[in-house]
C-alpha positions as CSV (number, residue, x, y, z in Angstrom):
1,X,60.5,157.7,70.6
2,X,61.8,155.1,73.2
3,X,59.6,153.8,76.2
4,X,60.7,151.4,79.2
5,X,57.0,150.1,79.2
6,X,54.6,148.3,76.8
7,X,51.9,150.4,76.2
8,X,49.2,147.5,76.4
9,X,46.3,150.4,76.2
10,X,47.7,152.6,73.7
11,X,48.1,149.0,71.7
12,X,44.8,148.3,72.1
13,X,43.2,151.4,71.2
14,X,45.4,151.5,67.7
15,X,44.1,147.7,67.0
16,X,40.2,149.0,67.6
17,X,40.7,151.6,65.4
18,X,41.9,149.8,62.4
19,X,38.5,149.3,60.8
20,X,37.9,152.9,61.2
21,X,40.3,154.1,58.3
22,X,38.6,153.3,55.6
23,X,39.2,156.9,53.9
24,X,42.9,156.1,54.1
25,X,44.9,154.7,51.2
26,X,47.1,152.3,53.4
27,X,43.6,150.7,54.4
28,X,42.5,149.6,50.5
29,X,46.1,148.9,49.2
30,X,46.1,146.4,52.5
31,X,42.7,144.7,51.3
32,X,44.1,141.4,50.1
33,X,45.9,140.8,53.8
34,X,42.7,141.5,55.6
35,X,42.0,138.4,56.4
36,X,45.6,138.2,57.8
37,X,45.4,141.7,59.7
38,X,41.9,140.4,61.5
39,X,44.5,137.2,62.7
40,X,47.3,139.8,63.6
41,X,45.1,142.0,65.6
42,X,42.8,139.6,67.5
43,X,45.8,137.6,68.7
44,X,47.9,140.9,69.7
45,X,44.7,141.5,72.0
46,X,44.4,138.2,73.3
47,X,48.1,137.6,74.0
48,X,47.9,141.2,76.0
49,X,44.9,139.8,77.5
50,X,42.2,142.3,76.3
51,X,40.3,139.3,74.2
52,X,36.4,141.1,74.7
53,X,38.3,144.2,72.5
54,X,36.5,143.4,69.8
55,X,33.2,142.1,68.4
56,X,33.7,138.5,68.5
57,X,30.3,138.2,66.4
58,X,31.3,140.3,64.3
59,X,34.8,139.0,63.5
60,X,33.2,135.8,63.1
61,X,30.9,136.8,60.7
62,X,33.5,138.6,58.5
63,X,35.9,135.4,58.6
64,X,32.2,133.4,57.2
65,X,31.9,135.9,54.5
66,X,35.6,135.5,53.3
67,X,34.6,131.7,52.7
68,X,34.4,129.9,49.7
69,X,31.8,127.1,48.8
70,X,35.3,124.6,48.5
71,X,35.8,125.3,52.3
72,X,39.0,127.5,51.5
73,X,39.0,131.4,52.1
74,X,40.2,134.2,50.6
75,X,42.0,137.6,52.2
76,X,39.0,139.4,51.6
77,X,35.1,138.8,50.8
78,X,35.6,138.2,46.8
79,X,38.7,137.3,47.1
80,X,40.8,134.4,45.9
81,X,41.0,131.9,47.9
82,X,44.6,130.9,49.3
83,X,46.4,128.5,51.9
84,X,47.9,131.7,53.7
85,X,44.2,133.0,54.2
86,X,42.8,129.8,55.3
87,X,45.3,129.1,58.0
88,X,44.6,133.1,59.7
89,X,40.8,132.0,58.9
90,X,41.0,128.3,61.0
91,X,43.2,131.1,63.5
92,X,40.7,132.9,64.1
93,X,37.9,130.4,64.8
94,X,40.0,128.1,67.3
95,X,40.7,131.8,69.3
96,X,37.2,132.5,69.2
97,X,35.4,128.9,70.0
98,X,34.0,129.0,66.6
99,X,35.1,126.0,64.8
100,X,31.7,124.3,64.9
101,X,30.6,127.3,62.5
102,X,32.7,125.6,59.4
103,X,33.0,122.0,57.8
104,X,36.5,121.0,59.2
105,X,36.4,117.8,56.7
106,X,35.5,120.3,53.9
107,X,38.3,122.6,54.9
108,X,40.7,119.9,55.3
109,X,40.3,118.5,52.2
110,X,41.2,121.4,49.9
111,X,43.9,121.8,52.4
112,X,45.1,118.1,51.1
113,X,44.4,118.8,47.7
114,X,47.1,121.3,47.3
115,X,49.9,118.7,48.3
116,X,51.8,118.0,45.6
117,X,53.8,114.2,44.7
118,X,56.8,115.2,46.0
119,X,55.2,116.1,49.6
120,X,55.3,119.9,49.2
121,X,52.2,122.7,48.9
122,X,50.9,124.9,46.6
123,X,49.8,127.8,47.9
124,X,46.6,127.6,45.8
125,X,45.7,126.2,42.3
126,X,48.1,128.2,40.2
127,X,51.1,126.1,41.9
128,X,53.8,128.1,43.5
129,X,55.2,125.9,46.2
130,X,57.3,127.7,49.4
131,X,57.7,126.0,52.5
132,X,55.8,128.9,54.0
133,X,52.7,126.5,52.6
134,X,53.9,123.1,53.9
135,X,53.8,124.9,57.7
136,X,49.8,126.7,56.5
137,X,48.7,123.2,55.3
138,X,50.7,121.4,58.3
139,X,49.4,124.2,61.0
140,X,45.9,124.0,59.4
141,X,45.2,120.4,59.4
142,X,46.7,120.2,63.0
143,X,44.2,123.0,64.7
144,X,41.1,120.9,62.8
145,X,42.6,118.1,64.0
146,X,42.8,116.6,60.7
147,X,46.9,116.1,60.6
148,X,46.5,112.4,59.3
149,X,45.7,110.2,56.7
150,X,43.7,110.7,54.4
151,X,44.1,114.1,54.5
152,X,47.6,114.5,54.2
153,X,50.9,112.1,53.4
154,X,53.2,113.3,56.3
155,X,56.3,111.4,55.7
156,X,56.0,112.9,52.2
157,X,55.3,116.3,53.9
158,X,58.3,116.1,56.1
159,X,60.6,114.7,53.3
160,X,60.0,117.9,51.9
161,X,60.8,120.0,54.0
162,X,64.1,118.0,55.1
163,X,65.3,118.6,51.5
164,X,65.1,122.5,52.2
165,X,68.2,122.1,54.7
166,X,71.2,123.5,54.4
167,X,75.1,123.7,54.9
168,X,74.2,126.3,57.9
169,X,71.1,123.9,59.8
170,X,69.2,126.8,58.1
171,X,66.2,126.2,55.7
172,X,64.9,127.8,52.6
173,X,62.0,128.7,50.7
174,X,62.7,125.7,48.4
175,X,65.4,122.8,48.2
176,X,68.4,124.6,47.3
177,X,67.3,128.6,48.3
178,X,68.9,130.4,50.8
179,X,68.4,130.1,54.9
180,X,66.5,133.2,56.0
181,X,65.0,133.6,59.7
182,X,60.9,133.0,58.2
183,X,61.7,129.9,56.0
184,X,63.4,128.6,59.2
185,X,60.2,129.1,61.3
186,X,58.0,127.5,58.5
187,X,59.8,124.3,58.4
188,X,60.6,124.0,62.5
189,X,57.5,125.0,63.2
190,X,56.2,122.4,60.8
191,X,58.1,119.8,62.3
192,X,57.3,120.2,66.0
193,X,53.8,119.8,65.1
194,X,53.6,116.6,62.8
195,X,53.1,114.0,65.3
196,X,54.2,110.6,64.5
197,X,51.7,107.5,66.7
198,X,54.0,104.6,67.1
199,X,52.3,101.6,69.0
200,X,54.0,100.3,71.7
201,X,54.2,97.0,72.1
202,X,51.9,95.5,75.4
203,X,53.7,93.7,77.5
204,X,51.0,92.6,80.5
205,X,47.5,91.5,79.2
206,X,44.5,92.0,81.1
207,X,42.2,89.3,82.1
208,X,40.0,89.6,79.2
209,X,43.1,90.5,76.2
210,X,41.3,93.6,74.9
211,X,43.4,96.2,76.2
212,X,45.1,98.9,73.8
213,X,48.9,99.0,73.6
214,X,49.7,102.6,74.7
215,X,50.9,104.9,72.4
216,X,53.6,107.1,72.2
217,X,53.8,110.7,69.8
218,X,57.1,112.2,68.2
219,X,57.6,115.2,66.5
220,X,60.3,115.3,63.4
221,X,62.6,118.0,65.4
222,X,64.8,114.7,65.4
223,X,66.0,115.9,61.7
224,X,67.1,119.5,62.5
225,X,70.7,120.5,63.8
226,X,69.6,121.6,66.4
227,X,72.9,123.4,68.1
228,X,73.8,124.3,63.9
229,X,70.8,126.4,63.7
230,X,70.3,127.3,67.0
231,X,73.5,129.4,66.7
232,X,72.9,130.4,63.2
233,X,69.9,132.2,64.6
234,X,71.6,133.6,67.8
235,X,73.9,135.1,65.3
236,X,71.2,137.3,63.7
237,X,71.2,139.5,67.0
238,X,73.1,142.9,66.0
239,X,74.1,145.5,68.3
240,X,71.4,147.7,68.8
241,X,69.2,143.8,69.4
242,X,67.1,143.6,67.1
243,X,67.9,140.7,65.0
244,X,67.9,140.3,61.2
245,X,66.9,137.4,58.9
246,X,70.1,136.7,57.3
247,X,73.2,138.1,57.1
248,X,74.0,141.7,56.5
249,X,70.4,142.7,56.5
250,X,68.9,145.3,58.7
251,X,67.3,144.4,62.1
252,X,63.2,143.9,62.4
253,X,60.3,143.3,64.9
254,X,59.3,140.6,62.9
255,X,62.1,138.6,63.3
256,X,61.8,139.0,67.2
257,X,58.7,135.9,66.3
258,X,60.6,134.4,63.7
259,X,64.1,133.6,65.0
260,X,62.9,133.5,68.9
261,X,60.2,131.0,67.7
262,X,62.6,128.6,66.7
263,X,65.0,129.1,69.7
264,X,61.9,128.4,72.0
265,X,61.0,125.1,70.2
266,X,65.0,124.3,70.2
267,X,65.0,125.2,73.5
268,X,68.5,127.5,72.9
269,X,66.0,130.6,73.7
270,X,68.8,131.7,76.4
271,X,71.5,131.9,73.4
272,X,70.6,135.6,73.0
273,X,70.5,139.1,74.7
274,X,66.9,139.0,76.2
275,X,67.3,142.6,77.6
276,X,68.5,144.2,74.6
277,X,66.0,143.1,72.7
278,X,63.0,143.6,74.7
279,X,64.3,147.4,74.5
280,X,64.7,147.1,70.9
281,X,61.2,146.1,70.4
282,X,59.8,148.5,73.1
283,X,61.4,151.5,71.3
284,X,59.9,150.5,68.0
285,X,56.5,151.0,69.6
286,X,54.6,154.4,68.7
287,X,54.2,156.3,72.1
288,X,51.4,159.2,70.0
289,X,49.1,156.0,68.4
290,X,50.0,153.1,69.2
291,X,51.2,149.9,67.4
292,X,54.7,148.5,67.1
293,X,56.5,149.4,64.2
294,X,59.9,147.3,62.1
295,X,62.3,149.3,64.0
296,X,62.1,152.7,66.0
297,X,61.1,155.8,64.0
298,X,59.3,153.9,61.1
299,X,55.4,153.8,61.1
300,X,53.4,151.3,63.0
301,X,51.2,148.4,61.7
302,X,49.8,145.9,62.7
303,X,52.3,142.7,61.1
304,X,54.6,144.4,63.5
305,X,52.8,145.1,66.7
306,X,51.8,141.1,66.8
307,X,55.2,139.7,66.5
308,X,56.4,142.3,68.7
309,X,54.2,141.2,71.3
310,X,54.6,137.7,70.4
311,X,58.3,138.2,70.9
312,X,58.0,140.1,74.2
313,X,55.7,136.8,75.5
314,X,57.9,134.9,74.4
315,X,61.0,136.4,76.9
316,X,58.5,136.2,79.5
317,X,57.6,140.2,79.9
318,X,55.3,140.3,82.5
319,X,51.1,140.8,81.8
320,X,51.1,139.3,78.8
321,X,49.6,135.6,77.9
322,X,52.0,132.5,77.0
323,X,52.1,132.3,73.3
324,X,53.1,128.6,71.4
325,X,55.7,128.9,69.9
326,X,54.7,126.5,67.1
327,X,51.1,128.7,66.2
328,X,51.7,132.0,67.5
329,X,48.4,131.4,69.3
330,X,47.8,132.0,73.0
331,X,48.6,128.6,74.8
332,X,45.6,128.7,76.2
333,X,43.2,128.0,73.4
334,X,45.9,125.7,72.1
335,X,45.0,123.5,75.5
336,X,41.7,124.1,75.0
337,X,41.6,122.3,71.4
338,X,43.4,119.7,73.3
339,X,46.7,119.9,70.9
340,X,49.3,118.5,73.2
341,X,52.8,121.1,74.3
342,X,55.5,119.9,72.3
343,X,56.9,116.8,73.7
């Protein structure tokens, strides 16, 4: 059922009552994206600005238990520990002021053990490699303020991903696979945060010659085609607008984050229908329980009701916090790490 409104307490209420379904079979066959869903929820509350929603101890503690003794962390306590799970784990902490509770060297180094010779990531140590893992290592590494050597080779990093382009500005999974809307956020999202320090020459000494020459930071986004893709991803808006993830598929919340992302950090944001798709994503939200659904009349979850709400920030809906378009974190917390906007 359609509604002209975001239902920011309805939302809220659904995202509290998660942990509550444990009789349910949805809530065990989900148990190796916990770790994900605690990420997903926490930051739909704090981008709707209801952050003391939850326990913050107790989310805290459960991202500690989900730990392994390498520094990584798994989706779940017992778990196998995975790139995907340690990114939502670092997530978490920087939302919550927590990251003096972990080893950030620690963390950061089996982050950097997973990068392979030719600059990709592994995912973990049985070696499937998706540019979905160069943005987790790249993202990672940035929020524990580890993005530099000898953590991680970034030129190799970014070589990488600039070998995942193609025809269409688009990027895949892997050099060669075909563009789709999530691969795209992975490696422009990757790119807008490796930051480049080139030393700029001094030309006026001081009196006693010790001064620093002043630096100046650069993202890659110098490497994408940027009016190529831009309308590549303007062109995933269908009628009803929603927008897709490639050609010919059906529209999704999801892709509200994924393609809108991009256009933010591209700055082509304007290049689509804002009102149709706020409507789009407000009639996928369920007006009984709460929660946003993939499109209207399919059940809610939380995956969905994030990047709905991440997309709705993103067009500027009113009440809700600024999200970065490079973390999907509040911009907020981003400032208060001290990770610069994007340049």
């Amino acid at each position: 059922m359609s509604d002209n409104r975001l239902l920011t307490d309805l939302h809220v209420s659904y995202i509290q009552g998660l942990d509550k379904k444990k009789e349910s079979f949805e809530y065990w066959a989900g148990e190796h994206l916990r770790l994900n869903g605690v990420y997903w929820g926490l930051t739909s509350l704090h981008l709707l600005k209801h952050e003391s929603a939850l326990d913050s101890n107790e989310v805290i503690e459960y991202v500690l238990a989900c730990r392994h003794s390498n520094g990584a962390f798994g989706g779940h306590t017992g778990h196998d520990a995975h790139l995907l799970y340690t990114l939502s784990a670092v997530q978490i902490l920087c939302t919550l002021d927590a990251l003096d509770r972990i080893d950030r060297d620690q963390t950061a180094k089996y982050v950097a053990s997973l990068q392979q010779p030719d600059g990709s990531f592994a995912g973990d140590e049985y070696s499937e490699i998706d540019t979905r893992f160069s943005y987790c290592a790249l993202s990672c590494l940035s929020l524990l303020g580890k993005l530099q050597a000898p953590f991680v080779d970034i030129s190799k990093a970014v070589t990488f991903i600039h070998s995942c382009k193609n025809f269409d500005g688009g990027y895949g999974s892997v050099p060669g696979a075909e563009s789709h809307s999530g691969q795209i956020f992975c490696c422009v999202g990757a790119l807008a945060i490796v930051v480049f320090i080139f030393i700029v020459p001094k030309h006026e000494k001081t009196t006693n010659d010790t001064a620093r020459a002043p630096q100046l930071s650069q993202n890659r986004l110098d490497l994408v085609e940027t009016d190529r893709l831009a309308w590549w991803l303007a062109e995933r808006q269908l009628k009803n607008g929603g927008l897709n993830g490639r050609p010919e598929k059906l529209e999704d919340v999801c892709y509200s984050w994924w393609v809108l992302s991009c256009l933010s950090i591209l700055d082509r944001i304007h290049w689509i229908n804002r009102e149709k798709l706020v409507q789009f994503i407000l009639n996928a939200q369920d007006t009984d329980t709460g929660g946003i659904a993939d499109r209207p009349g399919d059940v809610s979850d939380v995956f969905h009701t994030l990047f709905g709400i991440a997309g709705l920030s993103l067009l500027g809906y009113p009440g809700l916090e600024p999200v970065d378009p490079r973390y999907c974190m509040p911009v907020k917390v981003l400032q208060r790490l001290g990770i610069p906007d994007q340049p």
